[in-house]
C-alpha positions as CSV (number, residue, x, y, z in Angstrom):
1,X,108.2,117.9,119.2
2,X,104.8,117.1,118.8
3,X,102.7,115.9,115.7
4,X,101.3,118.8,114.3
5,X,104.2,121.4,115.2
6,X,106.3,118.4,113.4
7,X,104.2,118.0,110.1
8,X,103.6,121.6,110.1
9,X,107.6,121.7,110.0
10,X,107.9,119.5,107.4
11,X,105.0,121.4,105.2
12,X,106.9,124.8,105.2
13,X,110.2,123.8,104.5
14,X,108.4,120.8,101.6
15,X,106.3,124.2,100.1
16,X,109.8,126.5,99.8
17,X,111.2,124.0,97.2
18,X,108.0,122.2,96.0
19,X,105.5,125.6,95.5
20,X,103.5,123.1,92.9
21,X,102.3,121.5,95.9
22,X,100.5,124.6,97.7
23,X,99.3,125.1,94.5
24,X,97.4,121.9,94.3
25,X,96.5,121.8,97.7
26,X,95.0,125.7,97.2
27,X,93.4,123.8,93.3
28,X,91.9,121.6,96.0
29,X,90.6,123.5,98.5
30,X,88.7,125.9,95.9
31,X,87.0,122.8,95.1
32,X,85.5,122.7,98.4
33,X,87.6,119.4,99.0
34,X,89.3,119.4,102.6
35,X,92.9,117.7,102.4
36,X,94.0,115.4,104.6
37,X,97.9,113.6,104.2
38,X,98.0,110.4,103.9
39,X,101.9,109.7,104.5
40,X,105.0,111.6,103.7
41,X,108.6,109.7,103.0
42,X,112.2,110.5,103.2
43,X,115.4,109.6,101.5
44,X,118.8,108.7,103.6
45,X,121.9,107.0,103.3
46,X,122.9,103.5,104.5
47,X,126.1,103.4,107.2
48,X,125.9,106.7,108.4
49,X,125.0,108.9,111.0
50,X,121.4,109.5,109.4
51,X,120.5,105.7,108.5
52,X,117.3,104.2,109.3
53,X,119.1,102.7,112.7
54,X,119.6,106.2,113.5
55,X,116.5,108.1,112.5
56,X,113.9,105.1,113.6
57,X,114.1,106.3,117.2
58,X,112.9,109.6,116.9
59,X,110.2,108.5,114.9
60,X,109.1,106.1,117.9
61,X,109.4,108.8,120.0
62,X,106.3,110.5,118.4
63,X,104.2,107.5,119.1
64,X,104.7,105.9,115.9
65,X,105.1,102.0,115.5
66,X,107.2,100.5,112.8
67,X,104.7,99.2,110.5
68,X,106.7,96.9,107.8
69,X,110.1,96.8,105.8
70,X,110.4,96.7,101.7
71,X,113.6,95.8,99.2
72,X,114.4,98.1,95.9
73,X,116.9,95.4,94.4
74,X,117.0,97.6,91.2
75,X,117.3,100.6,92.9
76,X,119.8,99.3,95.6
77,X,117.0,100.6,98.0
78,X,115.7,99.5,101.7
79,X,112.7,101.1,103.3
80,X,110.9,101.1,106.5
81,X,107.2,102.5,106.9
82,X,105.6,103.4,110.3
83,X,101.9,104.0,111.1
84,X,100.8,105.9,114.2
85,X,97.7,104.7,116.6
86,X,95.7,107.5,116.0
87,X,94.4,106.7,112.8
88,X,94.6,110.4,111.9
89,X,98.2,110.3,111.7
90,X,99.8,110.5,108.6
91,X,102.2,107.1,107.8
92,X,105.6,107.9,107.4
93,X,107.9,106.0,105.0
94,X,112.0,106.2,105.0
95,X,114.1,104.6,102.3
96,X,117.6,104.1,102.4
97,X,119.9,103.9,100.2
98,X,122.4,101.2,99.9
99,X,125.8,102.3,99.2
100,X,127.8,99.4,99.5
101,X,126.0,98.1,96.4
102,X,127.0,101.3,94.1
103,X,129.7,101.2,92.0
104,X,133.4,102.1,93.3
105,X,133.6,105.4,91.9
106,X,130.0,106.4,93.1
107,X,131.1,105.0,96.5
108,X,133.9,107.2,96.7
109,X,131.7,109.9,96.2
110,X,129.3,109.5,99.2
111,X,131.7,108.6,101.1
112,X,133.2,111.8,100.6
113,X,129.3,113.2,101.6
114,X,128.4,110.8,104.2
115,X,131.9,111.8,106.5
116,X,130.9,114.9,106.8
117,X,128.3,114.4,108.6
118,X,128.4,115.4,112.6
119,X,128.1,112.1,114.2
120,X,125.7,112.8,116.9
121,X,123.3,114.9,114.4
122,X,119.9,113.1,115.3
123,X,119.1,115.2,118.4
124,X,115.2,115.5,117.9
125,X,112.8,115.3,114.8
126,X,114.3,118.9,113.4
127,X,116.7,116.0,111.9
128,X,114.0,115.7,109.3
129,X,113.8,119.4,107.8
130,X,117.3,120.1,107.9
131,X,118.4,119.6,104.4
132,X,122.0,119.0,103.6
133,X,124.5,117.8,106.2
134,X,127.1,118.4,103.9
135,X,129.0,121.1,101.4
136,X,128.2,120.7,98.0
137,X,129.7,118.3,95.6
138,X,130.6,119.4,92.0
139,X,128.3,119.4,89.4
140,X,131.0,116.8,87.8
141,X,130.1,114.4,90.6
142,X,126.3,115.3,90.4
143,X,126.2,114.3,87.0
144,X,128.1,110.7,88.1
145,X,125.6,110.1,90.2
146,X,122.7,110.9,88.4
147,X,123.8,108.5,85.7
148,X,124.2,105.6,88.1
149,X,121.3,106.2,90.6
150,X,118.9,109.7,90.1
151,X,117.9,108.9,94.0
152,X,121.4,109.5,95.0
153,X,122.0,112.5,92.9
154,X,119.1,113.8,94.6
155,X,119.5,113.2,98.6
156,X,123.1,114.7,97.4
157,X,121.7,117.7,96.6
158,X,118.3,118.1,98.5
159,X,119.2,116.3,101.9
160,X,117.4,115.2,104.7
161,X,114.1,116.8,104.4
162,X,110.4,115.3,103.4
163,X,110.2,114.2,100.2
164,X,106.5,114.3,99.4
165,X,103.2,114.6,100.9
166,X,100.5,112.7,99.8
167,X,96.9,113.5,98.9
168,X,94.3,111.0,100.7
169,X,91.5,110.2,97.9
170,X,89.6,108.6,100.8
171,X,89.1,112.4,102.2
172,X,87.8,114.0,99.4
173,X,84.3,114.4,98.1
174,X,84.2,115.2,94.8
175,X,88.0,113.6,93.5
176,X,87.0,110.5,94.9
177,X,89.5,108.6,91.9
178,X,92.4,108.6,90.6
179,X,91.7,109.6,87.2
180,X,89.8,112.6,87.9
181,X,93.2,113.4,90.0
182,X,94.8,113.3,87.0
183,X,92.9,115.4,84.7
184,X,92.6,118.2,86.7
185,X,96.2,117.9,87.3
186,X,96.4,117.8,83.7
187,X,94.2,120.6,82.7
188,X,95.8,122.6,84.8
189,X,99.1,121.8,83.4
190,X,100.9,120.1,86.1
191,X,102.9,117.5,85.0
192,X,102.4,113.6,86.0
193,X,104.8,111.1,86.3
194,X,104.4,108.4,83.7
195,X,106.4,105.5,85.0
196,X,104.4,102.4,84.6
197,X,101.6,104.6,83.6
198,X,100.1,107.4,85.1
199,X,98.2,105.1,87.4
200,X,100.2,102.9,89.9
201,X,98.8,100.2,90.8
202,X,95.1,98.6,91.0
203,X,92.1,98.5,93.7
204,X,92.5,94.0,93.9
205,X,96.5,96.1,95.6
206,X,94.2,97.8,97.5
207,X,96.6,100.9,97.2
208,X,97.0,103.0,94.0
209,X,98.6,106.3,93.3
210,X,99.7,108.4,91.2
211,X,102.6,111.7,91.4
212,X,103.8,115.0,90.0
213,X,106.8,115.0,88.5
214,X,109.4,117.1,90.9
215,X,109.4,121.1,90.7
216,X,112.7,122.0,89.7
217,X,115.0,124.4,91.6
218,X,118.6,126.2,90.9
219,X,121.4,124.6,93.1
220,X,125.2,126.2,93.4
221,X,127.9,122.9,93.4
222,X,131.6,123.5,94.4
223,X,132.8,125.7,92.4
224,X,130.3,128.3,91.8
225,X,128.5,126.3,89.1
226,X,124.9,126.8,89.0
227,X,122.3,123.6,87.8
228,X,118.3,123.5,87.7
229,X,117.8,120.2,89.7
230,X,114.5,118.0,90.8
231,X,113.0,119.0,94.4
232,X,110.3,117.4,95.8
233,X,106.4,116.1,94.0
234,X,103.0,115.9,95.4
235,X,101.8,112.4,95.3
236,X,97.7,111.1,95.6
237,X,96.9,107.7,97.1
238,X,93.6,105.9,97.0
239,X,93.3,102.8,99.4
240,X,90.9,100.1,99.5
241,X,88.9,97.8,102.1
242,X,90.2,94.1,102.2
243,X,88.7,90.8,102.6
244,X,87.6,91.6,106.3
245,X,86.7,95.3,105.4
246,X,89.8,97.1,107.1
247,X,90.8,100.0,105.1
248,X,94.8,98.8,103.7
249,X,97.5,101.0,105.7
250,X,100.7,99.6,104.4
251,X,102.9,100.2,101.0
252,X,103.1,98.5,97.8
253,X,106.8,98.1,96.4
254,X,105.8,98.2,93.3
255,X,104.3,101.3,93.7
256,X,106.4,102.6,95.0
257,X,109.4,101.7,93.0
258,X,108.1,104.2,89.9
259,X,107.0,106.7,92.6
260,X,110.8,107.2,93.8
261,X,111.2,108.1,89.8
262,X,109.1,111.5,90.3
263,X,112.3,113.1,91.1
264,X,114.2,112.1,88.1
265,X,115.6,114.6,85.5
């Protein structure tokens, strides 16, 4: 699969669940502004068939290069990010999460998730926009999660698929900071996520951000029961020359760290 056909993949099956997001993009684009992605990012789980080890490959095969890795002690996270040689390329990031580290009856749980997946299930980059590998839990087991770690409730009930896109400040004409972002999210009453402040970050990072919270969507869980769940956010990323007057490509963990917390209840 090639570039475009596989962001242009990821942007239909992202808009299905996340429709604040084409709204934004339309908000935007009535501005005059022309928006370009700066990276999009996926959630996965450690020891199985869909683990970093397992998706990194198909990722190469696009052209990409693996750009750095990043540790989410709190969070009981590991991520990779990958940047492409065309500059034009949006980054990709992939965090995983780290089961072992979960408590015993959260274990048991995605255990119970992760064997069902089909071992040889990364064939090609469709891997990335296909959702849930596995029949829903309960909402009993949801809820389990949720309390322990709101990442894993939700790659139990959203699956692999792109979490986010993200708005490139440095493309736009008019929005050219974070703020202004903000208030005309604001204003037009789309809702921001406030962990560590509105504003991640600071220009001496030479990366800040800011996110959405996550649109919500109606899930069924074993058993017929019905639940209005997070989906996926629309992020905004600013990022800054440094000392030699390259433009910063990489992540800040930090930053990231209170981004992953756009999708929380």
């Amino acid at each position: 699969m090639n570039r475009d056909t596989f962001f242009a993949m990821l942007w239909d099956d992202y808009i299905e669940i996340a429709p604040q997001a084409e709204k934004i993009h339309h908000l935007f684009t009535r501005l005059g502004e022309t928006v370009v992605n700066d990276h999009v990012a996926f959630r996965t789980f450690s020891d199985s068939p869909i683990d970093l080890d397992h998706l990194q490959p198909v990722i190469l095969s696009m052209g990409y290069q693996l750009q750095d890795h990043y540790t989410f002690e709190q969070k009981k996270l590991i991520a990779r990010s990958y940047a492409h040689p065309d500059a034009t390329a949006p980054r990709i990031f992939v965090s995983e999460l780290m089961r072992h580290l979960l408590s015993d009856p959260v274990q048991t749980i995605l255990e119970t998730v992760v064997s069902q997946i089909e071992p040889d299930v990364v064939a090609g980059a469709e891997i990335f926009a296909r959702g849930r590998l596995w029949q829903p839990v309960s909402l009993a087991d949801y809820n389990t999660l949720a309390d322990e770690s709101e990442y894993a409730a939700w790659l139990v009930s959203m699956g692999l698929r792109v979490n986010h896109f993200t708005v490139s400040l440095n493309h736009l004409q008019q929005l050219t900071e974070m703020q202004q972002v903000i208030d005309l999210l604001e204003q037009h009453h789309f809702p921001i996520n406030q962990a560590g402040g509105a504003i991640k970050g600071v220009p001496a990072d030479l990366l800040v951000q800011a996110s959405t919270m996550a649109d919500q969507v109606e899930i069924t869980f074993s058993g017929g029961q019905k639940k209005v769940v997070p989906s996926c956010f629309y992020e905004f990323a600013k990022r800054y020359k440094n000392a030699d007057g390259e433009l910063f490509g990489g992540f800040i963990a930090n930053n990231a760290d209170k981004i992953f917390e756009s999708t929380n209840r």
